[in-house]
MARBA-3410 file (N, C-alpha, C, O; in Angstrom, 1 decimal):
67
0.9,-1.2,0.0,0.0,0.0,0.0,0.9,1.2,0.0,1.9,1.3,0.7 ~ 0.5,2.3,-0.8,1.1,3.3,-0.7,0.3,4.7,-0.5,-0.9,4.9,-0.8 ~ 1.1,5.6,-0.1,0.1,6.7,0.5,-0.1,7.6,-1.0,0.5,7.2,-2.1 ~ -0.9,8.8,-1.0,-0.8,9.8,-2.1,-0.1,9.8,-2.6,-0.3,9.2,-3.7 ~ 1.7,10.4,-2.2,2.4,10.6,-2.2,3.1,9.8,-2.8,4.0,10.4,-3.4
3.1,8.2,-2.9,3.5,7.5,-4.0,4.5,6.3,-2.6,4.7,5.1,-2.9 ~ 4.8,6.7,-1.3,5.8,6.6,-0.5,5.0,5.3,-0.3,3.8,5.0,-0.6 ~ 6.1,4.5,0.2,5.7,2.9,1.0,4.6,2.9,2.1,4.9,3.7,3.0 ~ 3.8,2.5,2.3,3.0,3.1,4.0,3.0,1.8,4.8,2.8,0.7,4.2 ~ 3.3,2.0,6.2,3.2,0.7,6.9,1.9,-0.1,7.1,0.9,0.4,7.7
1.9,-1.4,6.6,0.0,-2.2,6.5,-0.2,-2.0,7.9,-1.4,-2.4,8.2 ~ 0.8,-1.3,9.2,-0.2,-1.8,10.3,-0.8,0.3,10.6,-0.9,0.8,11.7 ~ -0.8,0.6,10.0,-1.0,2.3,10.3,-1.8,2.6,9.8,-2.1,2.0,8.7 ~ -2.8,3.8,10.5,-4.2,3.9,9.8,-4.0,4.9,8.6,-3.3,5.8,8.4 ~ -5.0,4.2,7.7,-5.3,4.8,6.8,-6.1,6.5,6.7,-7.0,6.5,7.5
-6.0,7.9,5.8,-6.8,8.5,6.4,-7.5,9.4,5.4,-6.9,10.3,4.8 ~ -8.4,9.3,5.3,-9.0,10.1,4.4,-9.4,11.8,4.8,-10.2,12.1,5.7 ~ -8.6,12.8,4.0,-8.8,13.8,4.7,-9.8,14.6,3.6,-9.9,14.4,2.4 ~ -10.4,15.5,4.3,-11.9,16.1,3.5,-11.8,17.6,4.1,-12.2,17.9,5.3 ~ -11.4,18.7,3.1,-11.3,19.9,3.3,-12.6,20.9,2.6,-13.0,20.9,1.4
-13.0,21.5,3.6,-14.0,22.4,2.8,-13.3,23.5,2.3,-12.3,23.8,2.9 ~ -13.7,24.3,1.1,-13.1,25.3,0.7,-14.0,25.9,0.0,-14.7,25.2,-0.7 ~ -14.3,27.3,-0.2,-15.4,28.1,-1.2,-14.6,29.0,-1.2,-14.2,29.5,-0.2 ~ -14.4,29.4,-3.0,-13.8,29.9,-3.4,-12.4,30.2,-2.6,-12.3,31.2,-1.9 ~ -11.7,29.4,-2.9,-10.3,29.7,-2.2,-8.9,29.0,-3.3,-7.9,28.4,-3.1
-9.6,29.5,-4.5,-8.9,28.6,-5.7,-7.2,29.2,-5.8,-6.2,28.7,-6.3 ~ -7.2,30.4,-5.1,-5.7,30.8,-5.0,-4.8,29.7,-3.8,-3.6,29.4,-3.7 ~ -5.7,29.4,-3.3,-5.1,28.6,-1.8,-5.0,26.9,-1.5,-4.3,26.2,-0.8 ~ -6.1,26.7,-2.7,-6.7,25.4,-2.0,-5.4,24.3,-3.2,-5.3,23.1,-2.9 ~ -4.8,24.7,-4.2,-3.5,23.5,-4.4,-2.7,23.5,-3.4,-2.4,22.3,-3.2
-1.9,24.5,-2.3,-1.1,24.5,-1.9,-1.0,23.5,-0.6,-0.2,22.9,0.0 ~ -2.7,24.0,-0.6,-3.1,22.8,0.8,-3.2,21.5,0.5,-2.6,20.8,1.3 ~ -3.9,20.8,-0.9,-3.9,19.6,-1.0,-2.3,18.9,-0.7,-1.9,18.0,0.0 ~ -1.7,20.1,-1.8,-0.1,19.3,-2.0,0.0,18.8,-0.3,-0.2,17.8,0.2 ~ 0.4,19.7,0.0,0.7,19.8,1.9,-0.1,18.4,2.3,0.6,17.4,2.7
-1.2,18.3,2.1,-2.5,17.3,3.4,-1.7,16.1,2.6,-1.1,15.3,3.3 ~ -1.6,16.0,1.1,-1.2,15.0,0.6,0.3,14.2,0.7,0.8,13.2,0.3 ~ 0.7,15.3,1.6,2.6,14.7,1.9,2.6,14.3,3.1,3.7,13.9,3.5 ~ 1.6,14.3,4.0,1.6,13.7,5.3,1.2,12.1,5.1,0.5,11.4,4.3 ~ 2.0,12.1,6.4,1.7,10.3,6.7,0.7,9.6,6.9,-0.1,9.8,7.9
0.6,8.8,6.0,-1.0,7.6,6.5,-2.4,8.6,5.6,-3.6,8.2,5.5 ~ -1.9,9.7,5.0,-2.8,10.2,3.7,-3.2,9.2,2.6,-2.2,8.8,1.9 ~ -4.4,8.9,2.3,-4.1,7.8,1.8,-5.4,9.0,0.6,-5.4,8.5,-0.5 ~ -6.3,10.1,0.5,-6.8,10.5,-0.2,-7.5,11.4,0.1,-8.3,11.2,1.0 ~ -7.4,12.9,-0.6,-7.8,14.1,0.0,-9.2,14.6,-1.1,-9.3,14.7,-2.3
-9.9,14.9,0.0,-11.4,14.9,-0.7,-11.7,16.7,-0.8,-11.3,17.2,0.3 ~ -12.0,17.3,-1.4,-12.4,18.7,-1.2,-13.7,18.8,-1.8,-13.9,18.3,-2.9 ~ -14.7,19.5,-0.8,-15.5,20.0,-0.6,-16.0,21.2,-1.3,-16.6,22.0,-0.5 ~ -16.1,21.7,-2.5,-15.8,23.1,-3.1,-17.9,23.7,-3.1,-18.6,23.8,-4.1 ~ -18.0,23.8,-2.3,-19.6,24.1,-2.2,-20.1,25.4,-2.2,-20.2,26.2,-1.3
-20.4,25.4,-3.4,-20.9,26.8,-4.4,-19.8,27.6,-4.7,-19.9,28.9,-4.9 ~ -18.4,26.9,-5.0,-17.1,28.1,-5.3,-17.6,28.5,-6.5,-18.0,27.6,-7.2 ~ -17.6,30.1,-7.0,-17.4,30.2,-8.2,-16.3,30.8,-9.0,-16.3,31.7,-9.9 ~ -15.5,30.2,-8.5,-13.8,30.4,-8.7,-13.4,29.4,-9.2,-14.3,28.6,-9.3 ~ -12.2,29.2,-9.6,-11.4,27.9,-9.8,-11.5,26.7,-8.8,-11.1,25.6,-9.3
-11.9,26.8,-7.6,-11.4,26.3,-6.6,-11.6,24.7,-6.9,-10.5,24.1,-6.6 ~ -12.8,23.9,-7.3,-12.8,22.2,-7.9,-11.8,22.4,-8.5,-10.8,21.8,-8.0 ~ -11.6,23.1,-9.8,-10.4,22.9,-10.7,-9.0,22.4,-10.4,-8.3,21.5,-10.8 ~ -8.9,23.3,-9.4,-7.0,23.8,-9.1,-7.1,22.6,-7.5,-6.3,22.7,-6.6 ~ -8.3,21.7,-7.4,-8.0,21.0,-6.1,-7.9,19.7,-6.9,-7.4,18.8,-6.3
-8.2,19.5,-7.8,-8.1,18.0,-9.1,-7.2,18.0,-9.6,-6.6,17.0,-10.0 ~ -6.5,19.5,-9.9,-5.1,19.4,-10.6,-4.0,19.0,-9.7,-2.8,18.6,-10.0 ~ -4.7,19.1,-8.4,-3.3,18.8,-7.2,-3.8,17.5,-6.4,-3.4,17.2,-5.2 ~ -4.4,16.9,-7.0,-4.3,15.2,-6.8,-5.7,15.0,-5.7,-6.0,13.9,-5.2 ~ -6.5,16.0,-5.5,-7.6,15.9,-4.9,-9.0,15.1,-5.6,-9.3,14.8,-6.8
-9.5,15.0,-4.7,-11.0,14.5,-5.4,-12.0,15.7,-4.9,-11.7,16.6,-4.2 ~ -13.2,15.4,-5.5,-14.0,17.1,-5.6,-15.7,16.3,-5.6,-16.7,17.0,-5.7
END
């Protein structure tokens, strides 16, 4: 198993799904996925983008998020 990040993860460590809300925060919200995504036991970062009418789904898919 491996985390986001691509890194080895240990099979006995929890796995963690992290889920960020964000509206309109499309200047901010890659910088944070990258970030949530390089920690340990991240195994998939979900964002929340409810009613952005900005980039913000966009630029959180381009940085390895789900939307």
């Amino acid at each position: 198993m491996t985390a986001a990040g691509g890194e080895p993860q240990d099979p006995q460590a929890p796995v963690v799904l992290a889920l960020v809300a964000a509206r309109n925060e499309a200047e901010r919200v890659a910088a944070t996925v990258t970030a949530i995504r390089g920690l340990p036991g991240v195994a998939e970062v979900l964002v929340v983008s409810d009613g952005s009418t900005d980039a913000t789904a966009a630029n959180a898919l381009d940085a390895g998020a789900h939307c």
